[in-house]
N, C-alpha and C positions, 0 to 999 in steps of 0.2 A: 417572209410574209406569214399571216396567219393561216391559212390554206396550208402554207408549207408545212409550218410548225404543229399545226394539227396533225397530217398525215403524219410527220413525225412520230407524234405522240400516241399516235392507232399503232403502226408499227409497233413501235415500243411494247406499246402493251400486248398485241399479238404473239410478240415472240416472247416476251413473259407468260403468258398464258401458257405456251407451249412447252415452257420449259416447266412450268407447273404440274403439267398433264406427266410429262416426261417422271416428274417428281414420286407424285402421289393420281395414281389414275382415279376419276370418280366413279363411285360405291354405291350399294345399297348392301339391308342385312343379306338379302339370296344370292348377293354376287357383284360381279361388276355392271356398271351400269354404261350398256351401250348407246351412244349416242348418234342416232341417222341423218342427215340433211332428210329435210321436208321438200317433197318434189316441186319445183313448182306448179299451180292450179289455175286453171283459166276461170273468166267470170262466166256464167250462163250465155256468153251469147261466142263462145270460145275465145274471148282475147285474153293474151297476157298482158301483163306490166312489167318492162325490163326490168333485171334484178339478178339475182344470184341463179344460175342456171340459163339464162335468158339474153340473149345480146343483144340489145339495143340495135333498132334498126339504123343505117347511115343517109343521109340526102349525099345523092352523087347526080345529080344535076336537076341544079335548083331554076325554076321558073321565076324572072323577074316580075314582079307584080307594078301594073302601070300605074301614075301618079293619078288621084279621081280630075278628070277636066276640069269640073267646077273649083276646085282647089285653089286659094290665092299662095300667090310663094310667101307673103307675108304668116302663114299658116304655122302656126308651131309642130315640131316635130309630134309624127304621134307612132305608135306602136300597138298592133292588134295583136294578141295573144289568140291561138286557138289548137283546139284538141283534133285530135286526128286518130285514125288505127290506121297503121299498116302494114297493107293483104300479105300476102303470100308471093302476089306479083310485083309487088314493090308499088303500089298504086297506094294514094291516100284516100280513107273512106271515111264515110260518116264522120265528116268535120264540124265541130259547133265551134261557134265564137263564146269565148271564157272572158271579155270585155265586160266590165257591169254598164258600160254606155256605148249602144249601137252610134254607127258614124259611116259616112261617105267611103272609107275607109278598108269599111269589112268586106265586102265583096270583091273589091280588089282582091285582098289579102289570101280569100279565099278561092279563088281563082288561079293565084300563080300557086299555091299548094296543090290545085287537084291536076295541074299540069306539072309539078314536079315529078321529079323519078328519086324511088329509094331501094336503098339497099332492105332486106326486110330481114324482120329479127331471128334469131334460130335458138334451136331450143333440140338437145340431143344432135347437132347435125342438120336438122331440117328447118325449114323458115315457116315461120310462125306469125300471127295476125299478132302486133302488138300495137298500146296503145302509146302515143307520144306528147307531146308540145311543142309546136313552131311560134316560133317568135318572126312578124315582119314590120318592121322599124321604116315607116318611111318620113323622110329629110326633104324638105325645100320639091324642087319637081323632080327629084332623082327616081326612079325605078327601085324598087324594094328587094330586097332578096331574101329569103327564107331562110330562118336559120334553125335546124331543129334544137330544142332544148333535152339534153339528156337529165332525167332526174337521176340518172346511179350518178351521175357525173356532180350534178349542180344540187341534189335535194329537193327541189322544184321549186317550181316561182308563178308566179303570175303578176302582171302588173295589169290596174285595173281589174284582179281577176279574183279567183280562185289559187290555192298553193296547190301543189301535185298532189293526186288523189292519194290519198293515205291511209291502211289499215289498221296502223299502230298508235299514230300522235292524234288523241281526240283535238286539236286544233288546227289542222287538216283536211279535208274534204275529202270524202269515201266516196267510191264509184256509186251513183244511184241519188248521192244527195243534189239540193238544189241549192245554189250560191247565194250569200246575201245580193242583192240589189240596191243601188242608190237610187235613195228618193229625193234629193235636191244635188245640185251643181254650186257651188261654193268657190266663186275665182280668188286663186293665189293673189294678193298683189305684189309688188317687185317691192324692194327695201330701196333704201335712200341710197345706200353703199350702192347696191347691184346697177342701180339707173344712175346714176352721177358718174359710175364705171363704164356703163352702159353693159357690163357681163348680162347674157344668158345661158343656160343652162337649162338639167332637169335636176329633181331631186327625187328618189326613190324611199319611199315611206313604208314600213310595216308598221301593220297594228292589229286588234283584234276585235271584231263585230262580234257584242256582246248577243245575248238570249233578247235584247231588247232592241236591237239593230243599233246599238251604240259604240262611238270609235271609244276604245280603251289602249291603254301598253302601246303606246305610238313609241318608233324607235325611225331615226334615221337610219339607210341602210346605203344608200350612195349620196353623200353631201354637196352641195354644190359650192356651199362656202360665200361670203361678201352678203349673211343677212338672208339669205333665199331661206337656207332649211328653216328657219324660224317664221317663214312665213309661210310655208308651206304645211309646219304643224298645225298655225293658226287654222290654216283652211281645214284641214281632214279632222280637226276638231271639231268644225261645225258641221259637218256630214251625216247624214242621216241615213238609215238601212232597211230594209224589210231584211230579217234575219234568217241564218240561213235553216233549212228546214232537213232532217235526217229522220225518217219514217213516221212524217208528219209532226212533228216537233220541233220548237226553235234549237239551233245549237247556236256557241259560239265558235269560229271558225278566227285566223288569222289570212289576212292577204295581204296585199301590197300594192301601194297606186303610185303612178307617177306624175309627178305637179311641174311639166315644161313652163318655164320662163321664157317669153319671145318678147323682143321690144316692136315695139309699131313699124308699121312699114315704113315710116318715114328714118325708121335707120338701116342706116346700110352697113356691113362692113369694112 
């Protein structure tokens, strides 16, 4: 797999490096040039962000979040994204929803997070406020289950959202920015293959919301196949944005939305 093949290819270079080091140590003209890790640093309001030094906190008993009543089962699947810190006691706190469209949805979603339990991040030995991403994916009337997203793990994600706060990649979102926002709704329609199949699915889209709130660099990133992804670029093509804002200025930023395919309730399985 690609996943594989990349770690692979980190290794590799890892221990090339090392044996580089081993080779010719780096210099300067006064001497050798000592190299320290940088400790990691909390944001002003003391959290960290899991990373090198930092362990990611773990969910060790996840709260199922209940299906909204009002909900038809005909309902496409849907998936709230949201940011969280967690304390020192393993509690989640100051949870915002990272969705760029509120829904029936979120409150649930945010409910079975403030009643989960986590393990909380450590930093030297001791536990530490870190911040995270949970993912709750709910299906038909099933009960939802939190699933935390690790960005050392995953890089980070968003669907519907924002990508994991980032201090390095300017297409990224830094702690403090404000996310693009959609200004219109743009329904997928199904392909001729998908409904004569009857297949649904979701398709998961990257792309990047220009300085002008426009979609640019569309990229499929999970296909659904049988005609869907191609109608799914159509839609995020017409997509409009209020742009995301970074110390009062447009940036452009990269996210990722998901375009569920549901056939009408008059089909069944």
């Amino acid at each position: 797999m690609q996943k594989n093949a990349l770690l692979l290819a980190l290794l590799m270079l890892a221990s090339g490096s090392a044996w580089a080091q081993q080779e010719l140590a780096p210099s300067i003209d006064s001497g050798p040039l000592n190299l320290k890790p940088v400790a990691p640093q909390p944001d002003k309001d003391g959290v960290y962000l899991a990373g090198p030094g930092v362990t990611s906190p773990e969910l060790v008993r996840p709260a199922p979040a209940a299906y909204p009543p009002d909900a038809a089962e005909s309902d496409p699947p849907h998936l709230v994204i949201l940011s969280a810190v967690i304390g020192v006691d393993g509690a989640a706190k100051n949870i915002q929803l990272l969705n760029l469209r509120t829904s029936a949805f979120d409150k649930f979603a945010i409910a079975a997070v403030k009643q989960s339990q986590f393990q909380p991040g450590i930093l030297n030995g001791d536990p530490v406020p870190v911040q995270v991403h949970v993912r709750v994916r709910f299906f038909r009337l099933r009960p939802a289950i939190p699933i935390l997203q690790s960005d050392s793990k995953t890089g980070g994600w968003q669907s519907f959202g924002q990508d994991a706060l980032s201090q390095d990649d300017p297409l990224k979102l830094r702690r403090g920015d404000m996310p693009p926002k959609a200004l219109n709704n743009v329904e997928a329609e199904f392909s001729d293959e998908a409904r004569r199949g009857r297949f649904e699915g979701f398709v998961l889209v990257s792309l990047v919301v220009n300085k002008e709130g426009l979609p640019e660099d569309l990229q499929v990133e999970r296909p659904a196949g049988h005609g869907l992804d191609e109608k799914a670029l159509e839609a995020v093509r017409q997509y409009r944005f209020t742009p995301a804002m970074r110390d009062g200025n447009p940036v452009a930023v990269r996210i990722r939305v998901e375009i569920s395919f549901r056939l009408g309730q008059g089909y069944s399985r």
